[in-house]
C-alpha positions in Angstrom: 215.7 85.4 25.8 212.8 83.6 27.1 211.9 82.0 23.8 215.4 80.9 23.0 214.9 79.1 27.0 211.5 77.3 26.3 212.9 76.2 22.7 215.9 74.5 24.1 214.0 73.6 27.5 211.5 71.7 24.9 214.4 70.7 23.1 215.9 68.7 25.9 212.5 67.2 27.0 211.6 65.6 23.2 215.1 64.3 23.4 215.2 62.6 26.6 211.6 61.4 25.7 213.3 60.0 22.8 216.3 58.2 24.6 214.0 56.8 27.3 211.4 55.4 24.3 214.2 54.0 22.4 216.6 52.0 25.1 213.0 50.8 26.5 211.8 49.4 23.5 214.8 47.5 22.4 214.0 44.7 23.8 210.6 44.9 21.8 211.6 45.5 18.9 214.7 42.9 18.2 213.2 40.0 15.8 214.5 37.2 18.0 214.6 36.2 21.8 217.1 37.5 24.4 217.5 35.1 26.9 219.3 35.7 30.3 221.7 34.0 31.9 220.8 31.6 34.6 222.7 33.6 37.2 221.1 37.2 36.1 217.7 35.1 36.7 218.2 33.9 39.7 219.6 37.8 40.6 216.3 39.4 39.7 214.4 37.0 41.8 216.0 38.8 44.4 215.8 42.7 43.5 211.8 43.4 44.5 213.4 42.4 48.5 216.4 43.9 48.1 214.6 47.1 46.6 211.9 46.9 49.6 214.6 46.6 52.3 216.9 49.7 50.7 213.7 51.8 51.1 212.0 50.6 54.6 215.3 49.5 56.6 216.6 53.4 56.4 213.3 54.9 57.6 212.8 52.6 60.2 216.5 52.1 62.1 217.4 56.2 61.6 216.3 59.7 62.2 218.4 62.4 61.0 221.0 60.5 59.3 221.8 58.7 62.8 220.7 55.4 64.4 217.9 55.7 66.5 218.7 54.7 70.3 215.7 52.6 72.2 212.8 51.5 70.5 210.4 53.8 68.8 206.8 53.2 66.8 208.5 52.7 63.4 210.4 49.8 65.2 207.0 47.9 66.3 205.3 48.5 63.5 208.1 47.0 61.5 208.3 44.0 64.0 204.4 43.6 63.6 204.3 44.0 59.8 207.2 41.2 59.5 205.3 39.0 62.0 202.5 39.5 60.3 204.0 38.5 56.9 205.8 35.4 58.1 202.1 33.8 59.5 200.2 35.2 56.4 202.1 35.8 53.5 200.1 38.5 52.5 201.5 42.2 51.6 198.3 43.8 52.0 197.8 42.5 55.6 201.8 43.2 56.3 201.1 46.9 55.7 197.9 46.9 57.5 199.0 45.4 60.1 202.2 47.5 60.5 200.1 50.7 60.1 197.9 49.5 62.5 200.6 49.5 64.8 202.3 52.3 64.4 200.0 54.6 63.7 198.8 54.8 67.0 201.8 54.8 69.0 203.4 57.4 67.2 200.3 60.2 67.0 198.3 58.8 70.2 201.7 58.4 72.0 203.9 61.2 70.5 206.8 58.5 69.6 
């Protein structure tokens, strides 16, 4: 039974591999250009924020699935890291600077 299980386990992995390679590569391989519309453009511009804030925004306003009540490390370092942004413009120094913040109030301070 065990052999009949890797065989269609490999099976199921060369075709996914397959599907992935193929609907990635369209785009590559068509002979001529495939412009986007002006308003999916200007949408795209927007999805690298919109991606970051899906991701951060959760971690740092809950705990457990519930809103967090009073302020709390992950809510300086947020406030620091933005702060930090908005004067520099710099996403190295945003993260830096957040960390830098946070990390000590939450294992020096226990928040």
């Amino acid at each position: 039974m065990s052999g009949t299980s890797d065989l269609w386990t490999l099976a199921v992995i060369v075709g996914l591999a397959a599907v992935t390679v193929i609907t990635r590569s369209f785009f590559f391989i068509s002979s001529r250009p495939w412009p986007l519309p002006r308003w999916a453009e200007r949408g795209l511009q927007y999805a690298p924020i919109a991606a970051l804030a899906a991701v951060v925004l959760p971690e740092v306003m809950m705990t457990q699935g519930q809103l967090i009540h009073g302020w709390d490390a992950r809510v300086f370092g947020a406030i620091a890291g933005a702060a930090t942004f908005y004067v520099r413009r710099s996403v190295l120094a945003t993260i830096v600077v957040g960390m830098g913040v946070y990390l000590p109030l939450h294992l020096g301070l226990g928040w």
